[in-house]
Biopython code that builds the backbone (N, CA, C, O; Angstrom):
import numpy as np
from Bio.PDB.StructureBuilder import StructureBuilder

atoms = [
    (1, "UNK", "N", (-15.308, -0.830, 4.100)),
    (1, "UNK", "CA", (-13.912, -1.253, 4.024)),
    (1, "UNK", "C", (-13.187, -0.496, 2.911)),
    (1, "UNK", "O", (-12.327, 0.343, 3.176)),
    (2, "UNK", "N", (-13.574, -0.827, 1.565)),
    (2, "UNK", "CA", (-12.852, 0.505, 0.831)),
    (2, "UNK", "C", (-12.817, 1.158, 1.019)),
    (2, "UNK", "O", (-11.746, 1.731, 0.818)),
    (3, "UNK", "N", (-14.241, 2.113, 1.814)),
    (3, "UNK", "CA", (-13.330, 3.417, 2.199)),
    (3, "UNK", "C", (-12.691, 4.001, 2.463)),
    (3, "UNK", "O", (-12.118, 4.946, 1.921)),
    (4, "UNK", "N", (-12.626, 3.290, 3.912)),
    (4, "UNK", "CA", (-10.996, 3.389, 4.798)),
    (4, "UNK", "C", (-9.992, 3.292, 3.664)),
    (4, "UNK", "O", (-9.178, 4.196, 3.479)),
    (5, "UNK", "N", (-10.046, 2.048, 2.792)),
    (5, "UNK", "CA", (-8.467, 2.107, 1.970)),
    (5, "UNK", "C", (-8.415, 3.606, 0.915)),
    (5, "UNK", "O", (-7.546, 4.341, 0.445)),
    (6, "UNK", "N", (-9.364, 3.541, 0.908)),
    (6, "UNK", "CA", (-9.349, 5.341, -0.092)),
    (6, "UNK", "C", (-9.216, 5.826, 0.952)),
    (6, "UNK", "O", (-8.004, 5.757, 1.154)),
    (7, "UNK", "N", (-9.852, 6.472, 2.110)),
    (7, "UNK", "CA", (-8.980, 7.466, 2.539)),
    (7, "UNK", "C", (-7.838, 7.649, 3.209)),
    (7, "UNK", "O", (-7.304, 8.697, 3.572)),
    (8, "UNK", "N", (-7.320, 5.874, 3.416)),
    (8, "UNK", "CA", (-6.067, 6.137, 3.716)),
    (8, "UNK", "C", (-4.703, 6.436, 2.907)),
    (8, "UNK", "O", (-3.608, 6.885, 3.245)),
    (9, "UNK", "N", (-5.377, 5.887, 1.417)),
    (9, "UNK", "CA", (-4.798, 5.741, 0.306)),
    (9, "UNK", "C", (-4.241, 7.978, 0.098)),
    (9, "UNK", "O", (-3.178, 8.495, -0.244)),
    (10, "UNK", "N", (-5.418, 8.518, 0.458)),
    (10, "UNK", "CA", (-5.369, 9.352, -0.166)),
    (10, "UNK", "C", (-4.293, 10.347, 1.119)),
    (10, "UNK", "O", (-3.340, 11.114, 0.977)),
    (11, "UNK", "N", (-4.670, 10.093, 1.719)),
    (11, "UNK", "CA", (-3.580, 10.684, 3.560)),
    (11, "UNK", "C", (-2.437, 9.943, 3.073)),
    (11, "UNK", "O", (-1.372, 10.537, 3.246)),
    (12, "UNK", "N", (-2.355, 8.773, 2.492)),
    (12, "UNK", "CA", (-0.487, 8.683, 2.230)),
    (12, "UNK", "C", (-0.401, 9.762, 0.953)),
    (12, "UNK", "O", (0.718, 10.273, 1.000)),
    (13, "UNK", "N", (-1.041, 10.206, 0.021)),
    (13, "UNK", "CA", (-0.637, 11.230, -0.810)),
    (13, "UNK", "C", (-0.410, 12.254, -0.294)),
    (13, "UNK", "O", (0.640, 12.877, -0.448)),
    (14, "UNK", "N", (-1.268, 12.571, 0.342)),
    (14, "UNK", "CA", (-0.646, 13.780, 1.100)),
    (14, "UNK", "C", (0.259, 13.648, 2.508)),
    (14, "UNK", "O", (0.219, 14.791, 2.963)),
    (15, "UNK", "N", (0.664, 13.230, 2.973)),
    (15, "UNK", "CA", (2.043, 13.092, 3.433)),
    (15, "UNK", "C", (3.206, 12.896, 2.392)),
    (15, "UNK", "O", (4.287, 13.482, 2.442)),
    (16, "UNK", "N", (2.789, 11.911, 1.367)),
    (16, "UNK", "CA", (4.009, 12.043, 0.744)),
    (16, "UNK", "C", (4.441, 13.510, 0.129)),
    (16, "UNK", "O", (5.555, 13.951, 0.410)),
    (17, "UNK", "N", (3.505, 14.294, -0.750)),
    (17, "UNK", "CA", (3.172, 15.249, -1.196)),
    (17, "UNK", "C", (3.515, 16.710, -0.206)),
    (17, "UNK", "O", (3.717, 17.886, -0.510)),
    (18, "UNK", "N", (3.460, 15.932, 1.164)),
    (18, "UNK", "CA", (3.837, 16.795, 2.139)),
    (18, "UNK", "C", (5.046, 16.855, 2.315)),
    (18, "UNK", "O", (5.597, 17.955, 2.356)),
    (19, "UNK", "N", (5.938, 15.377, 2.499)),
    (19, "UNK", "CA", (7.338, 14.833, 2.684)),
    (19, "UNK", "C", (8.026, 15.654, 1.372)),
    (19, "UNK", "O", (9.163, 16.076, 1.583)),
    (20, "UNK", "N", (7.474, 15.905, 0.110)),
    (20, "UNK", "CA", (8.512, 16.092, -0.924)),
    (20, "UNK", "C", (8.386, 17.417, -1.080)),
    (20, "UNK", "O", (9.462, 17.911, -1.416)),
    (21, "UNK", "N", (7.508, 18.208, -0.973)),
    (21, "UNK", "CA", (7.268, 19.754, -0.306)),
    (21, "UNK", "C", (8.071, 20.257, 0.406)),
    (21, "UNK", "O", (8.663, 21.310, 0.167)),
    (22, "UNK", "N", (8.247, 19.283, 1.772)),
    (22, "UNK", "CA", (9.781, 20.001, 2.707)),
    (22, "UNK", "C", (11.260, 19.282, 2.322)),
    (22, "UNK", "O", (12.335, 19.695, 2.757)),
    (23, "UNK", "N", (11.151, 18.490, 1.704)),
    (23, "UNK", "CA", (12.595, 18.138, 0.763)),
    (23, "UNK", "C", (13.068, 19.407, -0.335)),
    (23, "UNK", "O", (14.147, 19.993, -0.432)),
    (24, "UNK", "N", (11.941, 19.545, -1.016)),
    (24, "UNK", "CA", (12.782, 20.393, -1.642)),
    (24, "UNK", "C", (12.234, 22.046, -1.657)),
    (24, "UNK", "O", (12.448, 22.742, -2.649)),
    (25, "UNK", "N", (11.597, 22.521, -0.595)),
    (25, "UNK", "CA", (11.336, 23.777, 0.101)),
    (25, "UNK", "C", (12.625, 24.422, 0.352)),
    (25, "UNK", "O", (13.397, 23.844, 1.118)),
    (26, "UNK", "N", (12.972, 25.526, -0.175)),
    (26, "UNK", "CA", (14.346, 26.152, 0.303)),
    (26, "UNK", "C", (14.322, 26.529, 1.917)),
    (26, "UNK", "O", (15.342, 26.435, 2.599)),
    (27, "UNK", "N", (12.969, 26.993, 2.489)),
    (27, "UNK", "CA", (13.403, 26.710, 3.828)),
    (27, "UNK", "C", (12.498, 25.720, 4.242)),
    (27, "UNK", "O", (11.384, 25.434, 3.802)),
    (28, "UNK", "N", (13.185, 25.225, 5.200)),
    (28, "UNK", "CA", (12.735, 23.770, 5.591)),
    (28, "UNK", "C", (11.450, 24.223, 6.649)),
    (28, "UNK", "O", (11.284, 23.498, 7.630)),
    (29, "UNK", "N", (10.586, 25.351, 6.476)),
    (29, "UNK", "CA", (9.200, 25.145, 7.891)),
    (29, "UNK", "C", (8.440, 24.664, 6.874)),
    (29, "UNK", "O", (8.529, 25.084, 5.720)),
    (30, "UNK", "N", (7.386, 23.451, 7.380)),
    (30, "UNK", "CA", (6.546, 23.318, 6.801)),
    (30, "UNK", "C", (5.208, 23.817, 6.609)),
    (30, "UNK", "O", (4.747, 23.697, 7.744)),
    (31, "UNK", "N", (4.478, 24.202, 6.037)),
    (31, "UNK", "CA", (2.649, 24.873, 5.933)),
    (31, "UNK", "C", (2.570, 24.711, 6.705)),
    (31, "UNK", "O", (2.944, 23.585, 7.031)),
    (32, "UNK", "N", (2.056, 25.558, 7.735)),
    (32, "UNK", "CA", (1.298, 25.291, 8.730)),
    (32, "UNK", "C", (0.090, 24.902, 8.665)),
    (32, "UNK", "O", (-0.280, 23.872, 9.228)),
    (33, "UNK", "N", (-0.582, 25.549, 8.078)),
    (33, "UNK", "CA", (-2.290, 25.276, 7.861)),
    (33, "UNK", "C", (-2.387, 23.680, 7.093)),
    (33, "UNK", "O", (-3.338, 22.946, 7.361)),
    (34, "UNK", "N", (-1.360, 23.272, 6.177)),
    (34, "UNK", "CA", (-1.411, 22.084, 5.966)),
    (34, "UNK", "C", (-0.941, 20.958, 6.552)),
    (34, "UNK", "O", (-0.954, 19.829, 6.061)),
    (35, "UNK", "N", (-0.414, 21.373, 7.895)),
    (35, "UNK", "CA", (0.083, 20.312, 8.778)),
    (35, "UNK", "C", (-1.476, 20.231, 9.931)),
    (35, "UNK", "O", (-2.152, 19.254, 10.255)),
    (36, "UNK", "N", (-1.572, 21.299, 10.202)),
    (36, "UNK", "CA", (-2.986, 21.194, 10.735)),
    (36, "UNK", "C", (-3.827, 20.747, 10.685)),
    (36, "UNK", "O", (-4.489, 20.278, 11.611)),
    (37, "UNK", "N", (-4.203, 20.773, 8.795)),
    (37, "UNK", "CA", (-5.521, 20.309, 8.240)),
    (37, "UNK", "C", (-4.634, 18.476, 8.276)),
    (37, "UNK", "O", (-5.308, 17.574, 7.779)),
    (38, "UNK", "N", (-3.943, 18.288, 8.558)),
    (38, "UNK", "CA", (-3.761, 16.934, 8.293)),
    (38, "UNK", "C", (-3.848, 16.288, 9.474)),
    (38, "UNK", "O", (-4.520, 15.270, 9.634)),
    (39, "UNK", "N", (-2.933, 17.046, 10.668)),
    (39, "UNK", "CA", (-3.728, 16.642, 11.936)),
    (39, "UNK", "C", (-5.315, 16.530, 12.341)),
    (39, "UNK", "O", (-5.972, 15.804, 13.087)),
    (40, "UNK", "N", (-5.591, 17.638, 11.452)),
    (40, "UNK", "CA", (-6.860, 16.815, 11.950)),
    (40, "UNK", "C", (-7.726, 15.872, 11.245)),
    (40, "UNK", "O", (-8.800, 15.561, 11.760)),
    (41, "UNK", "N", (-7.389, 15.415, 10.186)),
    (41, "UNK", "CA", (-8.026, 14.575, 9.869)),
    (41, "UNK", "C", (-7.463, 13.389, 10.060)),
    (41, "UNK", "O", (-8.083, 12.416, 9.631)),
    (42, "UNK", "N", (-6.368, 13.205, 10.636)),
    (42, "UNK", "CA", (-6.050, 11.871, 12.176)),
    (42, "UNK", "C", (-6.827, 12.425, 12.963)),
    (42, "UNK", "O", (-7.875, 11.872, 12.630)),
    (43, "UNK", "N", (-6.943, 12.721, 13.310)),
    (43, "UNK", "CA", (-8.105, 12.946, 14.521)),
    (43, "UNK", "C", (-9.218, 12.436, 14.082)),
    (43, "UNK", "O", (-9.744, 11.576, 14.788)),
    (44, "UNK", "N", (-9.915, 12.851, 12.724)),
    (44, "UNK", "CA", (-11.212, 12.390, 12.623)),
    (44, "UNK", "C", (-11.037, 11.006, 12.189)),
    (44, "UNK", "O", (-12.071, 10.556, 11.695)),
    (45, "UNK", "N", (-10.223, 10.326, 12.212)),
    (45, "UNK", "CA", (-10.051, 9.117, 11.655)),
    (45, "UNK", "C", (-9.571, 8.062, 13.101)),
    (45, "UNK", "O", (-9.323, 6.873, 12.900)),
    (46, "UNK", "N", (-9.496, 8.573, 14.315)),
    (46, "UNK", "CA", (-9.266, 8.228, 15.336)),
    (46, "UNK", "C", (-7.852, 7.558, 15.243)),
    (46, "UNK", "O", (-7.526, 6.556, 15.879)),
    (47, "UNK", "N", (-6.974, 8.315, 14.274)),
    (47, "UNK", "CA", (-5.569, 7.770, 14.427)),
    (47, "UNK", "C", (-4.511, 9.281, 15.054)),
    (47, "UNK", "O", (-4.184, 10.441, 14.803)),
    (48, "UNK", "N", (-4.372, 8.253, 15.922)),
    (48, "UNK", "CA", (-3.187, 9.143, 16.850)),
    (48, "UNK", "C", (-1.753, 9.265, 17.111)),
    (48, "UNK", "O", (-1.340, 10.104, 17.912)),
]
sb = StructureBuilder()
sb.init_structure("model")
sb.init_model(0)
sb.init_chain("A")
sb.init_seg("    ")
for serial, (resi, resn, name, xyz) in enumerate(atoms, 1):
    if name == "N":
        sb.init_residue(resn, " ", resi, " ")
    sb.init_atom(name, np.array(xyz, "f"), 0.0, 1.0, " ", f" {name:<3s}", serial, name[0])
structure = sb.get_structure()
């Protein structure tokens, strides 16, 4: 059970971390490779 809350704890850091990255990115594309690596670890987490 903690785990899950750590690693969900830690996937809201990085979305947020992601969210404030393309806020204040002068152009608005986001990482690709870091949108990726985040998709997939919804995937490995069976959230879709």
């Amino acid at each position: 059970m903690k785990l899950g809350l750590l690693v969900m704890d830690k996937l809201g850091q990085l979305a947020y971390s992601l969210a404030r990255e393309l806020v204040f990115s002068p152009l608005l594309i986001p990482p690709l490779p870091t949108l990726l690596m985040l998709l997939d670890q919804l995937d490995l987490l069976g959230i879709k």
